[in-house]
MINUSE-186025 format. One record per residue: residue in three letters; y, z, x of N, C-alpha, C in turn. Coordinates in pm, whole numbers, padded with zeros to 5 digits, always signed. Layout:
REM residues N
ALAYZXYZXYZX ...
//
This chain:
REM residues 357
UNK-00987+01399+02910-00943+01287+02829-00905+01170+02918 UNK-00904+01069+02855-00875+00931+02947-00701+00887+02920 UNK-00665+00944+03067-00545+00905+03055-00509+00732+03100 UNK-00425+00704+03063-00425+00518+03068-00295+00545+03140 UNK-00202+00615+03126-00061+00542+03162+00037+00662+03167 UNK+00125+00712+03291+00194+00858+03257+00316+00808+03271 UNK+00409+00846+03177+00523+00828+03196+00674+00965+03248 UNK+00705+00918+03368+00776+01082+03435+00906+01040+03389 UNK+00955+01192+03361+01096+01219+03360+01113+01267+03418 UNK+01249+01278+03532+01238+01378+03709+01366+01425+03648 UNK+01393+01510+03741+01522+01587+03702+01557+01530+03896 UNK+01654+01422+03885+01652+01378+04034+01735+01462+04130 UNK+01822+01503+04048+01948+01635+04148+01819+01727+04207 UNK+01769+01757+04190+01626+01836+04277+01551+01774+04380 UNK+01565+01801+04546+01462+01772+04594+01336+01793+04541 UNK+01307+01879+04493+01144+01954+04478+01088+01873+04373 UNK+01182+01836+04299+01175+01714+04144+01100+01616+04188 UNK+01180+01563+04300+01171+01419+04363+01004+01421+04407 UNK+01015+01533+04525+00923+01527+04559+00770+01534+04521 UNK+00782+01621+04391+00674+01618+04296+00631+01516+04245 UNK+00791+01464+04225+00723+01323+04111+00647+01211+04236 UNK+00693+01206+04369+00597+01128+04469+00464+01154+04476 UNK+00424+01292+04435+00269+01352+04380+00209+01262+04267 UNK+00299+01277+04185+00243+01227+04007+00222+01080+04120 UNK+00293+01001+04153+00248+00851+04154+00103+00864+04238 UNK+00139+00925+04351+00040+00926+04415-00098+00926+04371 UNK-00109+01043+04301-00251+01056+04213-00262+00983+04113 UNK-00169+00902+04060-00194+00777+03922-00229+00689+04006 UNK-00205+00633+04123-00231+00530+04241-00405+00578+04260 UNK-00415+00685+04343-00591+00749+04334-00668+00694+04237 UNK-00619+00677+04091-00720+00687+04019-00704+00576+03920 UNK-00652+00457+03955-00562+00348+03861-00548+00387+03756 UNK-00410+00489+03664-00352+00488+03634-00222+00437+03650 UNK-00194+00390+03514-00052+00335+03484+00089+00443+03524 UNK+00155+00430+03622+00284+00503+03633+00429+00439+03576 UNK+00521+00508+03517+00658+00448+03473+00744+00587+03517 UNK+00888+00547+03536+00985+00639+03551+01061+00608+03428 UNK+01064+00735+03341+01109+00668+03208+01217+00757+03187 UNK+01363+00721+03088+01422+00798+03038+01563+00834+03188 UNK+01606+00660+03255+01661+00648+03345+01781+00561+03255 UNK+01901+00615+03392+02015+00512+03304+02057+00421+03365 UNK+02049+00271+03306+02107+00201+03381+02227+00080+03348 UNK+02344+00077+03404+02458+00037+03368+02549+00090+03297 UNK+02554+00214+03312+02593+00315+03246+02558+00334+03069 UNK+02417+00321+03058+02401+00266+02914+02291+00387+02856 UNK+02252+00466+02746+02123+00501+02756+02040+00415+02651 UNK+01918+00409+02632+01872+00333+02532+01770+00468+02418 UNK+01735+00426+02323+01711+00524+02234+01535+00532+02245 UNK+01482+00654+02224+01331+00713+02253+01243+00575+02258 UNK+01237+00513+02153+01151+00412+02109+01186+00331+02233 UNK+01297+00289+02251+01318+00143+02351+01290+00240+02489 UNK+01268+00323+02565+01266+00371+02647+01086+00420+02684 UNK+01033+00419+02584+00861+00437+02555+00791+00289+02580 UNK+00842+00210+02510+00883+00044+02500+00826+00026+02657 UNK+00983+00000+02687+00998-00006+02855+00942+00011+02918 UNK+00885+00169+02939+00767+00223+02952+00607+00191+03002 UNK+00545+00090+02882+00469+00050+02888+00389+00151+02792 UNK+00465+00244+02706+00353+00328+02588+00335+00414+02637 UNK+00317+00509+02754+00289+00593+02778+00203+00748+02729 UNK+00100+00761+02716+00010+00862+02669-00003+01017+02749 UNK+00083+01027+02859+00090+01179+02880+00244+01162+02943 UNK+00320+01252+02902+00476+01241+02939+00432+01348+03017 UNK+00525+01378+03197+00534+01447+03252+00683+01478+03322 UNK+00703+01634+03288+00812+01654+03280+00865+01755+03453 UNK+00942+01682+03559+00936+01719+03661+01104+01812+03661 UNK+01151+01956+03652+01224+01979+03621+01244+02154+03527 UNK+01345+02182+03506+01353+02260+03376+01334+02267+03242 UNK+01360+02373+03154+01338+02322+03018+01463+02189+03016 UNK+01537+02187+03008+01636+02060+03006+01585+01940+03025 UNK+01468+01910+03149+01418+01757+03138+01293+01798+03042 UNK+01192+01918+03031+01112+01913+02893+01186+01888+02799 UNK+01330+01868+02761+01345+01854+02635+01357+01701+02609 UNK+01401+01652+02781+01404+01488+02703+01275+01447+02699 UNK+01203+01498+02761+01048+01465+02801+01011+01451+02679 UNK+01023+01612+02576+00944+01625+02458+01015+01495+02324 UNK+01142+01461+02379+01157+01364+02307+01088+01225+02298 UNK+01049+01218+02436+01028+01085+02453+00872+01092+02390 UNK+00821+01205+02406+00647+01199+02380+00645+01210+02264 UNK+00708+01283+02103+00680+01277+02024+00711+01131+01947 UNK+00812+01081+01986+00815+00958+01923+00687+00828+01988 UNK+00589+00860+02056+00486+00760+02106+00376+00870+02074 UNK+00340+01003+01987+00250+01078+01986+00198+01164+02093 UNK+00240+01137+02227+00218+01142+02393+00169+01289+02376 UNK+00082+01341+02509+00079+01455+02520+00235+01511+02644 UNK+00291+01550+02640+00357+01619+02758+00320+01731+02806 UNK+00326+01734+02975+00265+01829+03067+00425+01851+03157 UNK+00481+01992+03139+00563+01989+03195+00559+02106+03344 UNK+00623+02052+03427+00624+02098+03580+00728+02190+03605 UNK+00718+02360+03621+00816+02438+03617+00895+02392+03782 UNK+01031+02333+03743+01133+02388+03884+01268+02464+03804 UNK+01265+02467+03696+01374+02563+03684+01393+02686+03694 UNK+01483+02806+03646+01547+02894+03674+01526+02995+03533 UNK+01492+02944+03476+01455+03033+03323+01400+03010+03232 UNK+01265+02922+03261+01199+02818+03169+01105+02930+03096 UNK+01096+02870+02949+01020+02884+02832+00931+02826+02829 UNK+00992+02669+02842+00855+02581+02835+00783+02495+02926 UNK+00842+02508+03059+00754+02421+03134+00630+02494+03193 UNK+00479+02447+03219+00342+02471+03208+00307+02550+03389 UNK+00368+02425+03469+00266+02469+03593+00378+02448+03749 UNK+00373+02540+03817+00453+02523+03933+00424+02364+03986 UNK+00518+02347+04063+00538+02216+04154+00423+02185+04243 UNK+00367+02299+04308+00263+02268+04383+00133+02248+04344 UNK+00119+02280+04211-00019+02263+04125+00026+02128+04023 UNK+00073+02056+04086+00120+01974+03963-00011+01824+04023 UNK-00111+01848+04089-00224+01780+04145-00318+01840+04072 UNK-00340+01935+04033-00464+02026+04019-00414+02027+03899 UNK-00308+02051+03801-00256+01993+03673-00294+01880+03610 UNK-00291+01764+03683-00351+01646+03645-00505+01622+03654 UNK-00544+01668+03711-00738+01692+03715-00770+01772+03575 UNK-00721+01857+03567-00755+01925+03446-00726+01836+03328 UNK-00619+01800+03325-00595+01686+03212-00731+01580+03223 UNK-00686+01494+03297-00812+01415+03377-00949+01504+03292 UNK-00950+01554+03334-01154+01643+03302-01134+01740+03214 UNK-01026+01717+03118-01040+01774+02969-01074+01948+02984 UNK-00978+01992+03069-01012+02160+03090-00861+02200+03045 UNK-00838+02135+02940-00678+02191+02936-00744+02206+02718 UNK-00609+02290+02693-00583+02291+02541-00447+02226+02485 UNK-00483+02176+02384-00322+02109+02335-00248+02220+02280 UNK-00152+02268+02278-00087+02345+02200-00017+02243+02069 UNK+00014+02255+01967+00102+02146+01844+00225+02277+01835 UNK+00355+02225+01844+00495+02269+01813+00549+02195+01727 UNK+00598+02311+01642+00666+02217+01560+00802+02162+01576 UNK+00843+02058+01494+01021+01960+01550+01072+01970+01427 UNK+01208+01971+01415+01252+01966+01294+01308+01814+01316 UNK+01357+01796+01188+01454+01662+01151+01557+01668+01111 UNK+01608+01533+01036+01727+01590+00983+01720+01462+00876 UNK+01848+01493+00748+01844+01389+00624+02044+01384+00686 UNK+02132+01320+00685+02242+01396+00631+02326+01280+00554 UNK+02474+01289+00496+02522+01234+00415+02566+01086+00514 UNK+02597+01073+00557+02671+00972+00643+02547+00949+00790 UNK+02533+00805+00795+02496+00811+00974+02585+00867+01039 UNK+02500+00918+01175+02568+01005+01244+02616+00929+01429 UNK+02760+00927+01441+02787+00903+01604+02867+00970+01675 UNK+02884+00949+01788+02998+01031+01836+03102+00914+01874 UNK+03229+00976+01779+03368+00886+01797+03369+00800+01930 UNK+03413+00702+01943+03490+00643+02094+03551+00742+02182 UNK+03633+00784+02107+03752+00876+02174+03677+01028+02275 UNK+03572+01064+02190+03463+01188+02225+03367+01149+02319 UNK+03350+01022+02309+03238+00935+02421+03284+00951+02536 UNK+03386+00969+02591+03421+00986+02768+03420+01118+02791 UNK+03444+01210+02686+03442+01394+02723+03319+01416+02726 UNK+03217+01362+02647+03084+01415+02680+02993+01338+02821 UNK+03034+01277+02883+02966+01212+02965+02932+01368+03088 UNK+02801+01340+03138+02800+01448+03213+02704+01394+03339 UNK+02795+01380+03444+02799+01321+03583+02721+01177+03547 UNK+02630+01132+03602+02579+00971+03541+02552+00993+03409 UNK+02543+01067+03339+02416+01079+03157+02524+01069+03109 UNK+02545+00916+03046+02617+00880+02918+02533+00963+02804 UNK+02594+00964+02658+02551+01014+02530+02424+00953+02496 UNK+02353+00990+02408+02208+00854+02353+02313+00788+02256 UNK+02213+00696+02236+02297+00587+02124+02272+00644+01975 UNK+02393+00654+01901+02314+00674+01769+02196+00671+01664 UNK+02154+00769+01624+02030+00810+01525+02037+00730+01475 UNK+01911+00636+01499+01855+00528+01425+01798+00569+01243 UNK+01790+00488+01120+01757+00526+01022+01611+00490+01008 UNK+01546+00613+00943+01408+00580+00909+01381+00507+00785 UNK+01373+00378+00822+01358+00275+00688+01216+00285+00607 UNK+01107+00383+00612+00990+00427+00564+01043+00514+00474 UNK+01159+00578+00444+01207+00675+00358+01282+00626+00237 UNK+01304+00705+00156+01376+00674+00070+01512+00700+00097 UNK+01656+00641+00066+01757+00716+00103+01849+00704-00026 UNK+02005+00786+00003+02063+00752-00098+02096+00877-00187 UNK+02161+00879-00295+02161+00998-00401+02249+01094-00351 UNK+02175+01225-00399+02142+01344-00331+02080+01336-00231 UNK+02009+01273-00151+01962+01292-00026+01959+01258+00063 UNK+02073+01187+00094+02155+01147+00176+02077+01028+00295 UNK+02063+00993+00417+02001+00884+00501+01889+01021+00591 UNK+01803+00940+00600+01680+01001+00705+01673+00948+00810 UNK+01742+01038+00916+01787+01000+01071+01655+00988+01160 UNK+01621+00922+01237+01497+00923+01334+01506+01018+01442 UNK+01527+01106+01433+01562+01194+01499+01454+01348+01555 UNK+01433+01408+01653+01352+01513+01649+01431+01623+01770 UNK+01407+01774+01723+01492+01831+01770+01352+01956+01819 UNK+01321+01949+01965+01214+02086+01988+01257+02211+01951 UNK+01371+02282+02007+01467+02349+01998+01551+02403+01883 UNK+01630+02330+01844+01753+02332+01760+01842+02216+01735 UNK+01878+02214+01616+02002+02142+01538+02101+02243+01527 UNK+02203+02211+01574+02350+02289+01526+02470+02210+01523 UNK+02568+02313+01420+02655+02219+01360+02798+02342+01451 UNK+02823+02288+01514+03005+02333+01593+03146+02337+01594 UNK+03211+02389+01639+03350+02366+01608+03387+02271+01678 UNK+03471+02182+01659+03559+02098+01788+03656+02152+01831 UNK+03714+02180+01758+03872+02276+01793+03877+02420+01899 UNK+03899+02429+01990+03867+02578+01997+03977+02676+01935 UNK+04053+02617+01873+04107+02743+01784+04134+02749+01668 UNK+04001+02691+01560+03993+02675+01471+03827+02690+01437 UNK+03785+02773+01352+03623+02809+01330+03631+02714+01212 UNK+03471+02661+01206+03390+02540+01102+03393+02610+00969 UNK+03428+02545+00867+03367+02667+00768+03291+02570+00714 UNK+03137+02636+00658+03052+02552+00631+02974+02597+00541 UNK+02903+02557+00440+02817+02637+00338+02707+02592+00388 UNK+02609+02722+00377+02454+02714+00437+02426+02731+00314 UNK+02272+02617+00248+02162+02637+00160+02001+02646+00220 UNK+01992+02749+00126+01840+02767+00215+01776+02714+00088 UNK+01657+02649+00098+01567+02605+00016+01617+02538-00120 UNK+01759+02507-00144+01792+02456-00187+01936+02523-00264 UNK+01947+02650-00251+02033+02758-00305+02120+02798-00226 UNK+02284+02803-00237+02335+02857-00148+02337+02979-00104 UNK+02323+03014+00007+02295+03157+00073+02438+03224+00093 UNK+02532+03161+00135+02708+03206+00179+02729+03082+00225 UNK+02923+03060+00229+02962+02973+00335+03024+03109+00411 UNK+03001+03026+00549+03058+03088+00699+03186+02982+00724 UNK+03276+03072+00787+03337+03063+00896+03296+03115+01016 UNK+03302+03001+01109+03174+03047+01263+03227+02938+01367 UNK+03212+03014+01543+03215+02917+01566+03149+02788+01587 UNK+02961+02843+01525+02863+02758+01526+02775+02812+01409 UNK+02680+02687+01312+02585+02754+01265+02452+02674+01361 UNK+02332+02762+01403+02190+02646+01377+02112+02719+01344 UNK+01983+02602+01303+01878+02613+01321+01781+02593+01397 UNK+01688+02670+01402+01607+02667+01571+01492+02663+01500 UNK+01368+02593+01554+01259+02650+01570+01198+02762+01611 UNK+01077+02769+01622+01021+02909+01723+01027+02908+01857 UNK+00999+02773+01922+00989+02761+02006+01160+02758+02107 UNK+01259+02692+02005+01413+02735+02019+01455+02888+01995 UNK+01365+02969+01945+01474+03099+01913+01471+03175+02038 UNK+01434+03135+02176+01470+03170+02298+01587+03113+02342 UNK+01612+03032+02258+01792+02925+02369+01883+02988+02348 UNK+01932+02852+02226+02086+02943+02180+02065+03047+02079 UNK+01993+02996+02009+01970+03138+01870+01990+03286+01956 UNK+01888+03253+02070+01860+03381+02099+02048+03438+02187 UNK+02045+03360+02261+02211+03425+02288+02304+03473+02180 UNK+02301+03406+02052+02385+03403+01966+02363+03572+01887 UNK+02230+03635+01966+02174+03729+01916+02044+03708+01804 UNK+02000+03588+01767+01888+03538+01668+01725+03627+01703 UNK+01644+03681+01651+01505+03688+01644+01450+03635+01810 UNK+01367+03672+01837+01258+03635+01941+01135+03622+01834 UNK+01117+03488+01850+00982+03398+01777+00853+03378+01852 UNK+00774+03403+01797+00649+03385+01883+00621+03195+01822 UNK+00633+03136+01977+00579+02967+01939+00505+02898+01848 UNK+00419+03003+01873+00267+03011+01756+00285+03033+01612 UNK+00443+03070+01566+00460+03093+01449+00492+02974+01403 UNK+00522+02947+01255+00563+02874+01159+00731+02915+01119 UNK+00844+02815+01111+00927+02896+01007+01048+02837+01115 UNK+01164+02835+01051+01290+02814+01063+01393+02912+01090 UNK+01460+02921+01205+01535+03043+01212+01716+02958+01190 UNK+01719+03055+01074+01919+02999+01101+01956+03118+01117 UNK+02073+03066+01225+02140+03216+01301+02307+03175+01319 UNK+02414+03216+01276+02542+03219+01291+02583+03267+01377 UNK+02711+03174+01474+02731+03219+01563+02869+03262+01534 UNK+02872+03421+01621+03011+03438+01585+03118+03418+01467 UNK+03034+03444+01354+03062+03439+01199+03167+03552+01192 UNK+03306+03482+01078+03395+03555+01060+03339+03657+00924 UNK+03241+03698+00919+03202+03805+00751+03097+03917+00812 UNK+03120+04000+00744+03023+04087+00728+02875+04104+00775 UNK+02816+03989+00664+02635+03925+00699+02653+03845+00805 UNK+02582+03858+00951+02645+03809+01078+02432+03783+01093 UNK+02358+03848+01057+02216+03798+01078+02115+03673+01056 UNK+02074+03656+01136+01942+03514+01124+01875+03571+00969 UNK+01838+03462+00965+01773+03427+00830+01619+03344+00881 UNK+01510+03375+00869+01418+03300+00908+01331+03273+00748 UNK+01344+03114+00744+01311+03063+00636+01180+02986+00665 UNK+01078+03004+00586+00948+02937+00549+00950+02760+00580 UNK+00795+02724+00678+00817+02590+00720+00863+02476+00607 UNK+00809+02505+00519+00891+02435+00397+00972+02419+00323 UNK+01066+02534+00349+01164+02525+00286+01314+02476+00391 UNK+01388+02359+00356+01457+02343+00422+01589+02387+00441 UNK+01711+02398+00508+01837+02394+00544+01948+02311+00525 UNK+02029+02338+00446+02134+02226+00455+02285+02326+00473 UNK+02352+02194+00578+02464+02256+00619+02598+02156+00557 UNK+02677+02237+00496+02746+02124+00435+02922+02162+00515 UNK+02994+02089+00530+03146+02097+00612+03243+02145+00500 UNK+03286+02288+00437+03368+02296+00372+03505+02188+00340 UNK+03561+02202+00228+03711+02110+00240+03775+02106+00326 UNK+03800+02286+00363+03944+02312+00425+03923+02351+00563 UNK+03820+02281+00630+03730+02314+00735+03787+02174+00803 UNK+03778+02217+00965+03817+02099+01059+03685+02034+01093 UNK+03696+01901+01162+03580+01794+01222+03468+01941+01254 UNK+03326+01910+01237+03248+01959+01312+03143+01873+01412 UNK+03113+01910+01530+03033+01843+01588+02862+01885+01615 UNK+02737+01784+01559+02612+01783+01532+02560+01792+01699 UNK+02488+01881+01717+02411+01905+01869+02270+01901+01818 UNK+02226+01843+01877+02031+01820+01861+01970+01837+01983 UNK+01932+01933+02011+01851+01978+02156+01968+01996+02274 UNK+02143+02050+02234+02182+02036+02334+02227+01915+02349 UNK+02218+01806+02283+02312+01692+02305+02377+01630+02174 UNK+02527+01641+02170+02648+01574+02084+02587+01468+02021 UNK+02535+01397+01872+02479+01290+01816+02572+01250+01728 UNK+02666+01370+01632+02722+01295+01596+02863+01392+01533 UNK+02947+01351+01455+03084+01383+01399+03089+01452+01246 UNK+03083+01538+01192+03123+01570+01073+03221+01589+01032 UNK+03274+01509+00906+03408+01547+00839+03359+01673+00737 UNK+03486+01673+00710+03483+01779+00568+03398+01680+00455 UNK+03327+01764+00378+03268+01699+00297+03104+01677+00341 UNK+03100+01622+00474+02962+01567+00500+02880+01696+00509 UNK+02694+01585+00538+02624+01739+00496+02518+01681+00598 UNK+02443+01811+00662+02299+01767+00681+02218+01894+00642 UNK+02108+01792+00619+02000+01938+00591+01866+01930+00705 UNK+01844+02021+00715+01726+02033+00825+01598+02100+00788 UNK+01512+02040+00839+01358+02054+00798+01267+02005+00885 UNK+01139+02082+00864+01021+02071+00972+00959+01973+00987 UNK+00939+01848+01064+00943+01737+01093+00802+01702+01068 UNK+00749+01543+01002+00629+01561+00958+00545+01589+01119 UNK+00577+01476+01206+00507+01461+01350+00527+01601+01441 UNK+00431+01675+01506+00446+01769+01580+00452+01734+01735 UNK+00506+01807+01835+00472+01794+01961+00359+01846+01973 UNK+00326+01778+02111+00156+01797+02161+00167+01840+02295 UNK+00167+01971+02320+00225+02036+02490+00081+02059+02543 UNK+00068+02024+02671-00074+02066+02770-00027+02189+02802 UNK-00128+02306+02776-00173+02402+02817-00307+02398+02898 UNK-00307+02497+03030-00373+02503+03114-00508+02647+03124 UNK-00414+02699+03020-00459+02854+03019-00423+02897+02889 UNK-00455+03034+02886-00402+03099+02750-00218+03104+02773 UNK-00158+03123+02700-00073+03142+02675+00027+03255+02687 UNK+00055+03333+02761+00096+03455+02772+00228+03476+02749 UNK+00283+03446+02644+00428+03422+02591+00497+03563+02637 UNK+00418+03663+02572+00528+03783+02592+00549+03821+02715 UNK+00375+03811+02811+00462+03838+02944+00559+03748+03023 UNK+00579+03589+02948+00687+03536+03016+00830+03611+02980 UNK+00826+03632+02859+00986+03732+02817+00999+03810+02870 UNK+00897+03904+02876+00972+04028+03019+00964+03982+03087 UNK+00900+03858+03219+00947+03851+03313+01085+03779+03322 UNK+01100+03680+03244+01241+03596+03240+01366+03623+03238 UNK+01344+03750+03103+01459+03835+03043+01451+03943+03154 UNK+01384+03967+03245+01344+04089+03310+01389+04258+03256 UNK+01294+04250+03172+01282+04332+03068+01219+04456+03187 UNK+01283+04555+03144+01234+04681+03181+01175+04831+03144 UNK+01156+04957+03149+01141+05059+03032+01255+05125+03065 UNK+01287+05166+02925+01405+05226+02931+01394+05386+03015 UNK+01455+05415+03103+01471+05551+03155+01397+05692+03120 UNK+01491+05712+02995+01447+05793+02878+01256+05803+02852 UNK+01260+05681+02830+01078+05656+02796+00993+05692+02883 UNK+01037+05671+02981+00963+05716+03116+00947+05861+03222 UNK+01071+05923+03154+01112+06041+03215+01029+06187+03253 UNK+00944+06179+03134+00820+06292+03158+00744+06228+03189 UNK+00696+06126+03226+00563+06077+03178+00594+05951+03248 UNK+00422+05877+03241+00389+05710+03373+00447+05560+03233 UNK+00489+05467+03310+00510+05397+03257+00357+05329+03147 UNK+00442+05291+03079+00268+05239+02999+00246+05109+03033 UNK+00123+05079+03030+00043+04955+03100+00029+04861+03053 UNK+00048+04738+03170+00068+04626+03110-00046+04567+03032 UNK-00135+04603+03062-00257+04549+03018-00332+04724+02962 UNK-00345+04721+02797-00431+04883+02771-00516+04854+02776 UNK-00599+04740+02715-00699+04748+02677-00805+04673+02801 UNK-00918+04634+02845-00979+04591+02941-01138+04537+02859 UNK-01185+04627+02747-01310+04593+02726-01284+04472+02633 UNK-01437+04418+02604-01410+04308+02451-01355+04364+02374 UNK-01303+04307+02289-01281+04325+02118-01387+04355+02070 UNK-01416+04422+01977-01471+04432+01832-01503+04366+01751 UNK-01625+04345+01668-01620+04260+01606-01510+04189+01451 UNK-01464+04348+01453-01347+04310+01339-01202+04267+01384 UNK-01202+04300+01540-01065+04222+01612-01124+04093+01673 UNK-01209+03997+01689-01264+03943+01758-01169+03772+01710 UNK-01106+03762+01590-01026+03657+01550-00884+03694+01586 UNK-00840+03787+01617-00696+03818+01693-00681+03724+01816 UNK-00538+03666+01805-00531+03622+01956-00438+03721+02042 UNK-00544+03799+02162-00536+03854+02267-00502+03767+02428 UNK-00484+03833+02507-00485+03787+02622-00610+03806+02691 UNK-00679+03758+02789-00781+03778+02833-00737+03883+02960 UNK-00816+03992+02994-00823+04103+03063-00779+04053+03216 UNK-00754+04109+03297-00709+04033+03433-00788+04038+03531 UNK-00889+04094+03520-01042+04023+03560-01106+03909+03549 UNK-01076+03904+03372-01104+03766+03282-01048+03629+03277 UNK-00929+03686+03368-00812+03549+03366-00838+03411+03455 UNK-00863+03288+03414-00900+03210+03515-00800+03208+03585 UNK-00801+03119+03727-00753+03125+03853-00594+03070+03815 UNK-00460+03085+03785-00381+03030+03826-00382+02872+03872 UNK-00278+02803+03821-00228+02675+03833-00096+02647+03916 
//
């Protein structure tokens, strides 16, 4: 594909970051491509997706130099410009970044000469009763070393608002939306509706919702489902719920979530990918749902999700399983498929596997 213009997000506390991203220019320099360093702060200020794409110069492949943490601002910045993002593993437990640091040359050729696949993920959104910010007073506790807060969720004026359905935030979350306690010694109590019906209110010290591609973060600590990316569907998972029913709920891409702040319930605070957006009183509500625009992630290869979970989680066989008998193999099968398995998605045999990136 014809790339015009890449826009990097570095994770700069990383030599290896740095140094990568001197790669990305390098090879946009090779081949006159457009380079930007996007999604930087300056004057202690941040500016919001759109003005930062803007700035930019538009950017058509976001590249993400870093952990899942800079893929997530990355994936922000690319879905609001349609962008493809190609992200560069240097972290420590990544889900989603694509290709080591040293292939991040041979990453861009493939893009370049169209030997890559798009993967589409889905984002959720959000509607809720009130725009959403974070207080003055909360604005200096969340600062974290230079990264002031983003600026408040802009409204999507293409929507209808109002009623029952409160304002439509511009907002996109790869991961997860969750709603928190502020207090630490006081749990949220909050009524969850699924598809439009209330399911229970919780007392918790968190509720969210995750995507598939999120039910590896927090869901998954919180104890939530392991989602295959490739799926469809909404996972809400309670954290540390004071009742009985303590399980995820995984609800259909269409049907949405709403979280509403009981009466007798203290402030709660709104997290979207891991970052504070905004304040809930008692009373306020948001609901969450699968966002019309999808992310667009470069894949290099097939996809081998599960063997990233055992290696990440470093998953092992249990003792017991193994005790008479050889561990079972990572790979059973070796020949083609069949013609009646031949629409399954498999992994390709490790003979079959192209060369590493």
């Amino acid at each position: 594909m014809t790339v015009n213009r890449v826009g990097l997000v570095v994770h700069e506390g990383r030599a290896e970051a740095v140094a990568a991203a001197d790669t990305v220019r390098a090879w946009c320099a090779e081949h006159a491509v457009g380079c930007a360093d996007i999604d930087v702060w300056q004057e202690g200020a941040r500016r919001s997706a759109r003005e930062e794409i803007d700035a930019a110069g538009g950017p058509d492949l976001i590249v993400t130099l870093g952990g899942d943490g800079t893929f997530l601002r990355g994936a922000r910045l690319a879905a609001e410009n349609d962008a493809l993002v190609l992200g560069v593993d240097l972290g420590r437990l990544g889900f989603l970044t694509e290709v080591p640091a040293p292939s991040v040359r041979a990453a861009l050729d493939a893009v370049r000469e169209e030997r890559i696949t798009v993967e589409s993920r889905m984002l959720l959104t959000l509607r809720a009763s009130c725009r959403l910010e974070v207080p003055p007073h909360m604005e200096a506790l969340l600062h974290y070393s230079h990264e002031p807060t983003l600026p408040p969720p802009r409204v999507r004026v293409e929507c209808e608002t109002g009623d029952d359905w409160g304002v439509a935030l511009n907002v996109v979350a790869l991961n997860d939306v969750v709603v928190e306690k502020l207090a630490r010694d006081r749990q949220v109590s909050v009524g969850v509706y699924l598809a439009g019906r209330l399911l229970a209110s919780y007392s918790a010290d968190a509720l969210l919702v995750a995507t598939p591609t999120g039910s590896t973060a927090y869901s998954f600590a919180a104890g939530g489902p392991v989602v295959s990316p490739r799926a469809e569907g909404l996972v809400f998972t309670p954290v540390a719920p004071h009742m009985a029913f303590d399980r995820s709920v995984v609800a259909a891409p269409d049907e949405p979530i709403a979280l509403r702040v009981l009466e007798r319930s203290g402030q709660a605070a709104v997290s979207i990918d891991g970052q504070v957006r905004g304040v809930l009183d008692p009373g306020d509500w948001i609901g969450v749902y699968a966002a019309p625009r999808r992310l667009r992630a470069v894949r290099l290869g097939p996809t081998d999700f599960y063997g990233r979970l055992r290696e990440r989680m470093n998953l092992t066989d249990a003792p017991a399983a193994v005790a008479d008998g050889t561990a079972a193999p990572l790979w059973p099968v070796r020949s083609p498929p069949p013609g009646d398995l031949a629409h399954l998605a498999l992994p390709p045999a490790p003979d079959e596997a192209p060369p590493p990136f």
